[in-house]
C-alpha positions in Angstrom: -125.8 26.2 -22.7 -126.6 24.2 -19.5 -123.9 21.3 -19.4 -126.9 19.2 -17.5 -129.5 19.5 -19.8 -130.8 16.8 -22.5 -129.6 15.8 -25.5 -133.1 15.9 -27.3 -133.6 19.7 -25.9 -130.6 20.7 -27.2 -130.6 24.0 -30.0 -131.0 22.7 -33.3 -127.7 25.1 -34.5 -125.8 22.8 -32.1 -122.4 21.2 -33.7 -122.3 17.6 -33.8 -119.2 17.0 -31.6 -120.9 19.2 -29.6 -123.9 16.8 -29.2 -122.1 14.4 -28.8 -120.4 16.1 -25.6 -123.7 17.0 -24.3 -125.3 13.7 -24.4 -122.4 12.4 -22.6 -122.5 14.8 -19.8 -126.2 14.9 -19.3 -125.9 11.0 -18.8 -125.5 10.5 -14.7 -124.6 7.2 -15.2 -121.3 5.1 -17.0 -120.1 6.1 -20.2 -119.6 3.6 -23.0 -116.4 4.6 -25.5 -117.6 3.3 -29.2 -115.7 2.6 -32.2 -117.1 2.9 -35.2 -115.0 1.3 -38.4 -116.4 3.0 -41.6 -116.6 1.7 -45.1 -113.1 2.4 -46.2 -111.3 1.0 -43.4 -111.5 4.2 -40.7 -112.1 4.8 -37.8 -114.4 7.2 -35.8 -114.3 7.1 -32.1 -116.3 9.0 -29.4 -117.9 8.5 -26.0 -121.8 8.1 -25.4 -124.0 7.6 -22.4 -124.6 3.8 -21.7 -128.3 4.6 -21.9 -128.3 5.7 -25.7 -130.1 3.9 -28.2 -129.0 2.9 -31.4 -131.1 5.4 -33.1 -130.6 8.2 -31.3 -126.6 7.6 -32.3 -127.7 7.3 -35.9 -129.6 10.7 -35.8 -126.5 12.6 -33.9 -123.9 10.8 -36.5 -126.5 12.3 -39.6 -124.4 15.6 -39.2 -121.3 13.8 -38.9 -121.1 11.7 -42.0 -123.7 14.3 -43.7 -126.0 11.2 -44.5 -129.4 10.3 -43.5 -130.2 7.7 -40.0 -132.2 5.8 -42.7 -129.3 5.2 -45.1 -127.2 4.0 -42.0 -126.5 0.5 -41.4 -124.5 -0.5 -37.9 -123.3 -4.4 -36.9 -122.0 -6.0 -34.7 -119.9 -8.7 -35.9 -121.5 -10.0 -38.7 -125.4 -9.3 -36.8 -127.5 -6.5 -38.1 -128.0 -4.1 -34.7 -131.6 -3.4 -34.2 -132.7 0.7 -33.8 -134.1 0.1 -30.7 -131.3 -1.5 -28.7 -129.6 0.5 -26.1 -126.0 0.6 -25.2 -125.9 -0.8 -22.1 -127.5 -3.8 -23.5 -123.9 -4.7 -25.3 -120.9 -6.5 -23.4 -118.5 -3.4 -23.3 -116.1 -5.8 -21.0 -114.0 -4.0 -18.1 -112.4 -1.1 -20.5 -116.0 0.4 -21.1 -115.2 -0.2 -25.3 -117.3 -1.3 -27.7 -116.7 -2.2 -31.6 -119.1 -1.7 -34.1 -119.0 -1.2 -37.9 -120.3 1.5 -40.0 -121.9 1.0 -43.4 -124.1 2.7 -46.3 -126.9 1.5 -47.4 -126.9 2.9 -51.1 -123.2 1.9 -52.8 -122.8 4.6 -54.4 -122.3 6.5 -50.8 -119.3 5.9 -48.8 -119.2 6.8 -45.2 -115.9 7.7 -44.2 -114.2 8.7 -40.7 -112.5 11.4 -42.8 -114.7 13.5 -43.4 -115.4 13.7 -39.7 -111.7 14.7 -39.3 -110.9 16.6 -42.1 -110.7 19.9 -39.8 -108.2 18.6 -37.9 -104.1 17.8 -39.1 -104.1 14.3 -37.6 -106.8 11.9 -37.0 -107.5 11.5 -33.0 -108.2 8.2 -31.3 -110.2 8.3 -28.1 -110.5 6.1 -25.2 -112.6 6.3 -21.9 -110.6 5.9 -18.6 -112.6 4.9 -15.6 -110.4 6.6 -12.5 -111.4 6.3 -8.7 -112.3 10.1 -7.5 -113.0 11.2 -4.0 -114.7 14.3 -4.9 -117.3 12.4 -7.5 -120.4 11.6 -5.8 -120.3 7.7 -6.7 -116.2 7.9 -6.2 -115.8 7.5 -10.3 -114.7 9.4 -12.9 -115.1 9.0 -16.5 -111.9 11.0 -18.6 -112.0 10.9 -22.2 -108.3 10.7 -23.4 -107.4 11.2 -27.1 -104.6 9.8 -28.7 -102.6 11.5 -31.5 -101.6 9.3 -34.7 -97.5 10.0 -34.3 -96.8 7.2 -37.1 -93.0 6.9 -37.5 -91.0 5.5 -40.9 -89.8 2.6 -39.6 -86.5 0.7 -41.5 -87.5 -2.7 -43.3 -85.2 -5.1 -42.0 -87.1 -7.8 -42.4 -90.8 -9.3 -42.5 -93.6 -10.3 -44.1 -96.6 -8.3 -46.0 -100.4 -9.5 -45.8 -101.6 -10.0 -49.4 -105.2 -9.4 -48.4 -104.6 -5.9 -46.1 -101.5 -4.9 -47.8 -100.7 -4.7 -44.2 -96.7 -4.8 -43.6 -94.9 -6.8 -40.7 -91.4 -5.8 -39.5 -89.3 -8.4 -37.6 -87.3 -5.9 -36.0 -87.6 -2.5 -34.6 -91.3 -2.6 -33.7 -91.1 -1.4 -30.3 -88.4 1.6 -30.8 -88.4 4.4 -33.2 -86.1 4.5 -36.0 -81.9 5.0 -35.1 -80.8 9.0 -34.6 -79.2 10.6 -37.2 -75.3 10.3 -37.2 -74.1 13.8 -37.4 -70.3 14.6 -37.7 -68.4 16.4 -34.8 -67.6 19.4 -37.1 -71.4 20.3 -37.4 -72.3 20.6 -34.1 -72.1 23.8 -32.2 -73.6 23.2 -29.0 -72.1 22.9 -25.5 -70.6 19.4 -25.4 -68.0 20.4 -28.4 -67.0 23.4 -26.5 -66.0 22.7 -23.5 -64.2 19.8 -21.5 -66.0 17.4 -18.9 -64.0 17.9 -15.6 -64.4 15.7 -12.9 -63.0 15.7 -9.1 -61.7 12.7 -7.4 -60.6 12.2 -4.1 -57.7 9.9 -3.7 -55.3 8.9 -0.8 -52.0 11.1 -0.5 -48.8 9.4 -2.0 -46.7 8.1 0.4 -43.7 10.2 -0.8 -45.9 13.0 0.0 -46.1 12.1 3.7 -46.2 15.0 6.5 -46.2 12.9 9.2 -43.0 12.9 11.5 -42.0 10.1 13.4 -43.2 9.6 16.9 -43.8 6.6 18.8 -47.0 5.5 17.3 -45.8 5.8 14.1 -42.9 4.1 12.5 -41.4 6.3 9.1 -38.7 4.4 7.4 -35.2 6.4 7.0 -33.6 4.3 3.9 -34.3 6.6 1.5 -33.5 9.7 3.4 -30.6 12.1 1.9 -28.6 14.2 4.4 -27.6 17.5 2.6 -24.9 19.6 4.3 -24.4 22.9 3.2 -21.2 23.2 0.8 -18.7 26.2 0.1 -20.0 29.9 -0.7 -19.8 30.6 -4.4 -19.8 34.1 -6.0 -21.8 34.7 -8.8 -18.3 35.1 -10.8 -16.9 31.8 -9.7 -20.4 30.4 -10.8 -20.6 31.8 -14.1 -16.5 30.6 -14.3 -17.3 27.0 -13.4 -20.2 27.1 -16.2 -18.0 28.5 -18.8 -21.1 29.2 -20.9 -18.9 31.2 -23.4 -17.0 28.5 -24.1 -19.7 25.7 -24.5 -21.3 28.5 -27.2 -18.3 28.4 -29.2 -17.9 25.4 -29.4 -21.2 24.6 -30.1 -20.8 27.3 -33.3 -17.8 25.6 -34.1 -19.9 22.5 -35.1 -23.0 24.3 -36.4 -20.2 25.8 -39.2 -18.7 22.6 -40.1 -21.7 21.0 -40.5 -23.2 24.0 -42.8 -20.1 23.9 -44.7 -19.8 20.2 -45.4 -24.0 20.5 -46.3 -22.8 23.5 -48.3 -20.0 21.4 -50.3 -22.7 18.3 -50.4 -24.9 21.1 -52.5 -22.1 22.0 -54.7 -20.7 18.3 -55.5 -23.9 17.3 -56.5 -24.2 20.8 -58.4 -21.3 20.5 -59.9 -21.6 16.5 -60.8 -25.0 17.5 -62.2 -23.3 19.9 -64.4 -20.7 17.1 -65.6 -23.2 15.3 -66.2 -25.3 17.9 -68.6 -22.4 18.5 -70.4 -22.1 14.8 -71.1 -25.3 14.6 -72.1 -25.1 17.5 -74.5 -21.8 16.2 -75.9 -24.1 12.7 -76.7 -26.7 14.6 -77.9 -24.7 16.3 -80.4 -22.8 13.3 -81.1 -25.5 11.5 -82.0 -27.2 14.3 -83.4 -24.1 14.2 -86.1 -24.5 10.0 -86.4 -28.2 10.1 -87.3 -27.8 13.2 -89.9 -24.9 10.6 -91.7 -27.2 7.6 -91.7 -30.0 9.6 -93.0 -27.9 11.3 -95.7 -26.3 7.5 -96.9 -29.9 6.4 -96.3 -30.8 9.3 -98.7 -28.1 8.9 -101.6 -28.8 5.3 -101.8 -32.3 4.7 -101.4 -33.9 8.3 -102.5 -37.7 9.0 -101.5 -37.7 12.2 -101.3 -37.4 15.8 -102.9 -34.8 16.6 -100.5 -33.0 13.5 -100.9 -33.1 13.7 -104.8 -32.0 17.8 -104.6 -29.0 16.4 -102.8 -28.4 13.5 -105.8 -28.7 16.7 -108.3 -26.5 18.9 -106.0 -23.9 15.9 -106.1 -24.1 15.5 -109.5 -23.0 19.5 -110.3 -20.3 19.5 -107.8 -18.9 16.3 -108.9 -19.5 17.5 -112.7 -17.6 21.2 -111.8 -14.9 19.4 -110.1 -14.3 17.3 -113.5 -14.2 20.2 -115.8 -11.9 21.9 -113.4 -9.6 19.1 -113.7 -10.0 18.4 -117.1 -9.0 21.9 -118.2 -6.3 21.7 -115.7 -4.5 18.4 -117.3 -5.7 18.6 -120.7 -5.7 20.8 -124.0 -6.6 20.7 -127.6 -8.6 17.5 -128.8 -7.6 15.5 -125.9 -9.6 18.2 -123.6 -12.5 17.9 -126.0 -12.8 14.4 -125.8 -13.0 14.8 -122.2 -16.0 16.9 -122.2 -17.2 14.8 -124.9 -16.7 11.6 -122.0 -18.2 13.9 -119.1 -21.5 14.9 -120.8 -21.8 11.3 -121.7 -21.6 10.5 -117.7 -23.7 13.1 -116.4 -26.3 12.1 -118.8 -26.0 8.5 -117.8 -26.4 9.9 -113.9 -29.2 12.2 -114.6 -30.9 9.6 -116.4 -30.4 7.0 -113.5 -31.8 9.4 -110.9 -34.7 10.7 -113.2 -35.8 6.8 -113.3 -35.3 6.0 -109.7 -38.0 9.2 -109.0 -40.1 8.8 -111.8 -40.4 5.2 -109.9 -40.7 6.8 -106.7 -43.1 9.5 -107.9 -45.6 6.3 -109.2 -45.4 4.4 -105.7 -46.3 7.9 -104.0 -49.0 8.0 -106.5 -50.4 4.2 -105.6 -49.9 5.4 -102.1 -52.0 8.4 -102.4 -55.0 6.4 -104.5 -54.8 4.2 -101.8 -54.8 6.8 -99.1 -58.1 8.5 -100.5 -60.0 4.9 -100.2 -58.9 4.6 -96.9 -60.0 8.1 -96.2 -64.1 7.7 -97.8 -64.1 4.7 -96.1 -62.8 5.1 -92.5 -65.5 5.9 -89.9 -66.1 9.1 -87.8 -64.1 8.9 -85.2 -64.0 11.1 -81.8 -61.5 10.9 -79.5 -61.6 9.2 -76.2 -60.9 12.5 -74.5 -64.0 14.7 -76.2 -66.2 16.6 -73.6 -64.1 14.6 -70.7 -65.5 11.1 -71.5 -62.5 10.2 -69.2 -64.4 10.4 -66.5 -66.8 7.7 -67.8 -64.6 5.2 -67.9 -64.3 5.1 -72.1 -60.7 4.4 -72.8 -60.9 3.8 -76.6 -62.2 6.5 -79.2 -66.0 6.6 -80.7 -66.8 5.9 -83.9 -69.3 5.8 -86.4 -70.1 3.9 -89.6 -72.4 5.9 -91.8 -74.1 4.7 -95.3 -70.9 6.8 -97.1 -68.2 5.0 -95.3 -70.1 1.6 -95.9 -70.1 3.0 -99.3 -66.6 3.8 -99.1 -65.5 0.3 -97.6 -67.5 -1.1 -100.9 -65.4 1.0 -103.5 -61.9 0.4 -101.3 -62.9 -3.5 -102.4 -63.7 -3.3 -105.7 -60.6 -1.3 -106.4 -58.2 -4.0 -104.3 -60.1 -6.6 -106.7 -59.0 -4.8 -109.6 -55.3 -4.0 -108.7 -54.7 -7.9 -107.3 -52.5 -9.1 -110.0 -52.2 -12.9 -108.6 -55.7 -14.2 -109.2 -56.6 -15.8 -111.8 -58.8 -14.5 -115.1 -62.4 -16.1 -113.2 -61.4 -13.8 -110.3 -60.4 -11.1 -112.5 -63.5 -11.3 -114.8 -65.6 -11.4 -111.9 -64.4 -7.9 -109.6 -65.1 -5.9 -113.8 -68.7 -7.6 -113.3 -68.8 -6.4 -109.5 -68.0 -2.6 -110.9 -70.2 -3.1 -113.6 -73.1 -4.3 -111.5 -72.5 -1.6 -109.0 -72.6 1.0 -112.3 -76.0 -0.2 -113.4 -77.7 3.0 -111.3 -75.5 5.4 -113.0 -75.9 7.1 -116.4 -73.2 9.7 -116.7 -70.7 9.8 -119.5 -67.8 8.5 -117.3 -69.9 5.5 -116.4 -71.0 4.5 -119.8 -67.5 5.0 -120.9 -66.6 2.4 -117.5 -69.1 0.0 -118.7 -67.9 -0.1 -122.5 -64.0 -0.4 -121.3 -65.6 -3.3 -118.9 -66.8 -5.4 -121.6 -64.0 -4.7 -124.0 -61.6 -6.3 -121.2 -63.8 -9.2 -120.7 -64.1 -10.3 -123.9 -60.4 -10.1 -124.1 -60.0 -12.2 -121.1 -62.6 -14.6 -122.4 -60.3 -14.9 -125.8 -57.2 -15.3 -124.3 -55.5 -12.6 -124.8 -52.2 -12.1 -122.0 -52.5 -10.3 -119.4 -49.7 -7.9 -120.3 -51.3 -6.7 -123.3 -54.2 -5.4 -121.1 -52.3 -3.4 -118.3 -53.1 0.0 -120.5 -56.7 -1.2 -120.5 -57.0 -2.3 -117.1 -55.5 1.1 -115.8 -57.6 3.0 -117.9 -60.5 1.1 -116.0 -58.9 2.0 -112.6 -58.3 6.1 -113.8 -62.0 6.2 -114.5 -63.3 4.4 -111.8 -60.7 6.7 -109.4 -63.0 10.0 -111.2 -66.2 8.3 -111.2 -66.0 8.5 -107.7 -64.1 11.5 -107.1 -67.4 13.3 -109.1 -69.6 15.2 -106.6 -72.7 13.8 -109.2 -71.7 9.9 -108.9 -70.4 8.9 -105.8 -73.2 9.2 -103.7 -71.6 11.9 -100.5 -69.1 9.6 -100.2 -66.4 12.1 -101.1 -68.4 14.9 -99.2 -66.5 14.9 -95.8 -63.4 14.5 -97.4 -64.3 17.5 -99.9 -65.7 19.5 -96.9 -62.1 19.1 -94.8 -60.2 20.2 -98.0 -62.3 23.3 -98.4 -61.7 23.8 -94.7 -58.0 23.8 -95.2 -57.8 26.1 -98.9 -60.9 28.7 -97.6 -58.5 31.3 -96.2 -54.6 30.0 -97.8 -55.3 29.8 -101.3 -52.3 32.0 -103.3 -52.1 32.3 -107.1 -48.5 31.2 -108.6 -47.0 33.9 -110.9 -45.4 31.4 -113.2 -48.3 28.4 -113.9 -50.9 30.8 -112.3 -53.0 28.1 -110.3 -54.3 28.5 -106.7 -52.5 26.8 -104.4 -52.0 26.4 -101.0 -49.8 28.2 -98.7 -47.8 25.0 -97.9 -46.9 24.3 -101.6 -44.3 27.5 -101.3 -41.2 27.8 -100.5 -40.6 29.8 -97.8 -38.0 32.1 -96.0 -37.1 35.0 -94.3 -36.9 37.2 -97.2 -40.1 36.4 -98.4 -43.0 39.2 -98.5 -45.5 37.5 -100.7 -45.8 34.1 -102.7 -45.0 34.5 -105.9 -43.9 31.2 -107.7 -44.8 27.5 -106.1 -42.3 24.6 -105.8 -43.4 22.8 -108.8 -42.4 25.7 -111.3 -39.4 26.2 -109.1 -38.1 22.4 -109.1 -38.1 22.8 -113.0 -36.3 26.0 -113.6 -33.3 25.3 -112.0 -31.4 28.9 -113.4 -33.9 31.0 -111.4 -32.8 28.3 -108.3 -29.6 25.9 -109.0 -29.2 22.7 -106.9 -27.9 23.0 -103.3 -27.8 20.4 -100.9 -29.6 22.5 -97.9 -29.5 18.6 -95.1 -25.9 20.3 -93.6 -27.4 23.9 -93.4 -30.8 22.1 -91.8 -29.0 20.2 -89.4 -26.7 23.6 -88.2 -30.3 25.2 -87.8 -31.3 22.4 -85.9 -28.1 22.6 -83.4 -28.8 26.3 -83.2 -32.3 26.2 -82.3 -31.5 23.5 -79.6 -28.5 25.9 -77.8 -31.5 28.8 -78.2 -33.9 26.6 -76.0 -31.6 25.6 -73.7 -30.5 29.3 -72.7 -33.8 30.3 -72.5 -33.9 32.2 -75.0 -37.3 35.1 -74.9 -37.6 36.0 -78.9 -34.7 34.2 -81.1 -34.5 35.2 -84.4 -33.4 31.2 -84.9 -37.1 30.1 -84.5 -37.9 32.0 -87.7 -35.2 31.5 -90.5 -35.1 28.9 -92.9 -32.3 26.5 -93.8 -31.9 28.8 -96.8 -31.2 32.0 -94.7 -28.4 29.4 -93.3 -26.7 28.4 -96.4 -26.8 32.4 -97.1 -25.3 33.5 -94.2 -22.8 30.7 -94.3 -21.8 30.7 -97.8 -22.9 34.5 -98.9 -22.0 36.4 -95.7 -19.0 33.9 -94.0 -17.5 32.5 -97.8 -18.0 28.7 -96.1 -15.1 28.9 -94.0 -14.4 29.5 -90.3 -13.5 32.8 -89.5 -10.5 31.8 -87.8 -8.5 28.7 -89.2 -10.9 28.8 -92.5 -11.8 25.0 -92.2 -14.2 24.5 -95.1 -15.6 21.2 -93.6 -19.0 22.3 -93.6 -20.1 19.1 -91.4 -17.9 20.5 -88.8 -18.7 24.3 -88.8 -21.1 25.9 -86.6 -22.8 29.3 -85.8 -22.5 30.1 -82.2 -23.3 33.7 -80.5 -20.8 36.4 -81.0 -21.9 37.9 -77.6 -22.7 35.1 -75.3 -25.3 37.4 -73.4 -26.9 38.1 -76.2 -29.7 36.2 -78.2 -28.7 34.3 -81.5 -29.2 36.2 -84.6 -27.9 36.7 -88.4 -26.2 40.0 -86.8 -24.9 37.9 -83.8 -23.4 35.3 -85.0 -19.8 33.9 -85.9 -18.7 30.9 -87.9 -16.3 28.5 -85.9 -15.2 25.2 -86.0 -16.8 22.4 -82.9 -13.7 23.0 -81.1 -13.0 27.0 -81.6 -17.1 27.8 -80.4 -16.3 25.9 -77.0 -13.5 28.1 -76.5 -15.1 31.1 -77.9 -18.0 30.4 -75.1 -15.3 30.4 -72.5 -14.5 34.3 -73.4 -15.5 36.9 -71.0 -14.1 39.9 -73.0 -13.7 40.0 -77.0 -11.2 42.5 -77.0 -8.7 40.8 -74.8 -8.5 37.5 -76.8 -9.1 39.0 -80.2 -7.3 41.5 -82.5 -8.7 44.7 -84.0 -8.5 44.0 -87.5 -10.6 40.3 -86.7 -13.5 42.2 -84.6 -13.9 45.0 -87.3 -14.0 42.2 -89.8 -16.7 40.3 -87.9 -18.6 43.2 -87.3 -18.5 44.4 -91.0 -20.0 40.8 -91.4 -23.2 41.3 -88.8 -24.0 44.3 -90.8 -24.3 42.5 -94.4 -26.7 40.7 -92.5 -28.6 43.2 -91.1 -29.3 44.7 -94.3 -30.1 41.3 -96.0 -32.3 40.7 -93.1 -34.4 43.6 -92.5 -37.7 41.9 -92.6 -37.0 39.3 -90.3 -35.6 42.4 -88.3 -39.0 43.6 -88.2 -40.3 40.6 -87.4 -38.0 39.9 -84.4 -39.1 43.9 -82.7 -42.6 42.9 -83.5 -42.9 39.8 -81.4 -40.8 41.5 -78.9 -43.3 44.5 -78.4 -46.2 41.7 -78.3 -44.4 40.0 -76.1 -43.8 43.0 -73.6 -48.1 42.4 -73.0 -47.8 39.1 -71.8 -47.3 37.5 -68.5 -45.6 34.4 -69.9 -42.8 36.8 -70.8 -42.3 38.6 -67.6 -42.6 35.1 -66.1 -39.6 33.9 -68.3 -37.5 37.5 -67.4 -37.9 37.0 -63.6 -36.9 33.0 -64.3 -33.7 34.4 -66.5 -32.8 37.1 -63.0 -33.3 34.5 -60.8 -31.1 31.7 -62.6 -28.3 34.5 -62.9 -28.3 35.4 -59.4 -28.7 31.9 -58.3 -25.5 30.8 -60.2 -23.2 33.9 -59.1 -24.1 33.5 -55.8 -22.6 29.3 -55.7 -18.8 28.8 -55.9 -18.8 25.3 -58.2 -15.4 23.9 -56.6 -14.2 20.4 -58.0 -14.5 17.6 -55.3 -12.0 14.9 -55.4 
């Protein structure tokens, strides 16, 4: 294609930018850069010859906008630009530029700059620059620059926005592009973190560091001139003498070992106060240990609650009642003696009969207790605690609950029940809470609530007639037992017994054992239990009454040695003690059964007083490794290192016959002590306590604990 030719003989297959090149270059004279703003607010740029008509722009800007000339409209301003008028005849100013706007005839058409554009990633702007050239012929050049649309995001730090344009104004940053990116020192990797900046300076010479000698030109003061003179020759022998190195070594030595040595007895007065102290502390602990077991047990025989502390009334009872007949039959004979027992029966009945009121009292608080227990129970919300899938973290520092229909349910019933029970309002009040339970029976029709509501009006009329209030307490707890079933019934209480039904079925699906003697299904806890114990067989109810298969015995002192024993056990680290197992039954066996209640050595029978220390102190605690001593004789059986020296043959075959009644009375706890050792074995957590054990033994033999004064 010639560059020279004319726009109108021009190919027809010719692309519009292409035309629009051409008709530029054919054109000899100035070139006139237009701006066309479309419909929508674009822009379309592009450089014509200043001898171009109106029309002829419309037919080249057909293949542009893919519209007709005839739907093209072009202004200038607000005036309506004729077809015929010709670019030149427009003031273009110094710059060559000229605005116009674009528009479409029919609205349903939009002309847009685009669609012009839509080949290219960013929209071009274009401007004509008019450049002196000396190899043009005129000495002019006309160069076409296009600039690219580089918008940045600019911060808002202020401004204003047009309302009309949607146009935004920024007070700040307007000239500058927006701040570089802070990035830390530890992500970069170029040169500037690698290496150091070194820089060369050229400075004048100290004068200390002067060269110059003196001459007569130049003047060097001599004040702070030395004059050396060369001293005695010294062998290296007589140098190393004078030095005395060795010397200065030891005596340095000599200090570095007294001061280990004092830090060395710093470590063991502090070790050794620390172990003062610990044995203070253990001699408080059991000291107080023994206070707080004899307020609990005067706490116990005078105000009884319960089954231990009645157990030890019973047990108190017997001895005090075998002690009697022993000294009855000791002073007396004949009809005298049977007058006596005559007098003692009469006694223990009066006792028995105290004590069997006391907990027949006791055993109908527990029972108010427990009615009010259940109330509290349907009626308390669901509650979560604060610490469920780490609601910490959110701040929460109280637990989550909800209120559902059956704990508003529940809350209802807890008040109707407190109405009923309230014995200080008046007959109104009281008349009014039976009309609140009948009311709230009204939806029922069960046999229990028809039986309600007939025991309901039987009481009011009552009430109504005067009758006292004493003569209705049978009537008025028959209304509360009823009302206690009516809701405990899965068919009248509405689910409000459901959660608490669901937690209980929980609990008895897997521990539910049949009692040999009443034959009900009860739970695992309502058993007594033991070492000796393969299966359950009989519960504590049927025990408590058949006191020849069990007599009374007072097990709070055997408890409390169990409790001392499992304490000395946990302090010595103990891996798998036997102690953790038995029960304070097992105790009172091996005490009373096995060691006859007495020390083995003085046979003090002050059972408050007697304890079951090790036999071998480097040896765990068990039925088999045991010995019964007073306080006093365990601390200095602890202070043994070998048996044999301190005791006699016939006492260590005696105590030994003893360990091996107990090993044959104990046999399943036996089992049970190997079986947690071999499932121990598999565990870290043991070998963890083994290499703890090593290291405490070596640590200790390896420290001299000397007394400091």
């Amino acid at each position: 294609m010639d560059p020279q030719s004319d726009v109108s003989s021009s190919p027809p297959a010719v692309d519009p930018f292409e035309k629009l090149a051409l008709s530029s270059l054919n054109d000899k004279g100035r070139s006139i850069t237009v701006k066309f703003t479309t419909n929508d607010g674009t822009v379309f740029t592009q450089t014509y010859s200043s001898k171009i008509k109106i029309s002829e722009i419309k037919d080249i800007l057909e293949d542009v906008f893919g519209t007709t000339a005839d739907n093209m409209l072009i202004k200038e301003g607000r005036s309506l630009v004729s077809d015929d008028k010709v670019l030149n005849e427009f003031n273009v100013g110094d710059f060559n530029m000229l605005e116009l706007y674009l528009y479409s005839k029919n609205p349903d058409f939009t002309i847009s700059a685009t669609n012009a554009y839509k080949e290219f990633a960013t929209v071009p702007d274009v401007i004509t620059v008019h450049m002196l050239d000396s190899d043009a012929e005129d000495g002019w050049r006309d160069i076409v620059v296009e600039m690219m649309n580089q918008c940045i995001e600019k911060p808002f730090i202020g401004g204003y926005v047009n309302k009309d344009s949607g146009v935004e104004y920024h007070h700040g940053y307007s000239q500058t592009g927006p701040p570089k990116p802070k990035v830390h020192h530890m992500q970069k990797s170029h040169r500037d973190t690698q290496t150091y900046f070194l820089r060369n300076r050229l400075l004048d010479t100290n004068y200390a560091q002067a060269t110059q000698m003196a001459k007569e030109d130049l003047w060097i003061p001599s004040i702070t001139d030395r004059i050396l003179v060369a001293g005695p020759y010294e062998t290296a022998e007589e140098w190393e003498k004078r030095r005395d190195v060795e010397r200065k070594v030891r005596t340095i030595q000599r200090y570095f070992r007294a001061w280990k040595i004092r830090k060395a007895l710093k470590e063991l007065c502090a070790e050794y106060k620390k172990r003062i102290r610990l044995e203070e502390e253990l001699n408080d602990f059991y000291k107080q240990a023994d206070e707080d077991r004899k307020a609990q047990e005067l706490v116990g025989k005078v105000f009884p609650r319960t089954k231990e502390d009645f157990i030890m009334l019973y047990a108190m009872v017997d001895r005090w009642k075998k002690s009697e007949i022993k000294r009855i039959c000791y002073s007396y004979s004949g009809p005298a003696k049977i007058s006596s027992f005559f007098m003692l029966l009469d006694k223990e009945i009066q006792m028995l009969r105290a004590i069997e009121a006391h907990r027949h009292q006791i055993k109908m608080e527990m029972k108010i207790k427990k009615e009010h227990d259940f109330f509290k129970t349907i009626g308390n919300p669901i509650e979560w605690n604060k610490h469920y899938k780490d609601w910490t973290n959110k701040a929460i520092d109280f637990n989550i609950q909800m209120d559902t229909l059956e704990t508003q349910q529940g809350n209802e019933y807890y008040n109707i029940f407190l109405s009923l029970n309230d014995i200080d309002v008046g007959v109104e009040e009281k008349i009014q809470a039976l009309l609140n339970l009948k009311l709230l029976l009204c939806d029922h029709n069960c046999y229990l609530s028809n039986e309600l509501v007939e025991l309901i009006d039987r009481a009011c009329e009552l009430m109504v007639r005067g009758i006292n209030r004493k003569h209705l307490d049978i009537l008025m707890k028959r209304i509360k037992g009823l009302f206690i079933k009516h809701i405990k019934t899965p068919e009248c209480n509405n689910g409000v017994c459901k959660r608490m039904l669901r937690i209980k079925e929980k609990i008895m699906h897997s521990n539910l054992y049949c009692c040999n003697r009443c034959g009900k299904l009860k739970c695992h806890s309502e058993f007594p239990a033991n070492s000796q114990l393969e299966k359950f067989q009989v519960c504590l109810t049927c025990t408590w009454d058949d006191r020849v298969m069990e007599p009374w015995v007072d097990v709070a002192p055997y408890r409390f040695i169990l409790r001392l024993i499992r304490h000395e056990e946990k302090l010595k680290l103990s891996e798998s003690s036997i102690a953790f197992i038995l029960q304070p039954k097992d105790i009172h066996y091996i005490v009373v059964k096995i060691w006859h209640g007495h020390s083995a050595l003085t046979e003090v029978t002050d059972i408050y007083n007697l304890r079951l220390c090790r036999w071998f102190i480097d040896q765990e605690w068990a039925p088999w490794n045991c010995v019964l001593l007073t306080t006093e004789e365990m601390k200095v059986h602890y202070e043994i290192k070998n048996l044999e020296d301190v005791y006699d043959l016939h006492f260590l075959h005696r105590v030994f016959n003893k360990h091996e009644l107990a090993k044959q009375h104990f046999k399943i706890a036996l089992k049970l002590e190997n079986y947690f050792q071999e499932v121990g074995e598999n565990t870290k957590r043991w070998h963890e306590i083994k290499n703890f054990k090593e290291f405490i033994a070596v640590h200790s033999k390896t420290h001299v604990f000397a007394k400091c004064h």
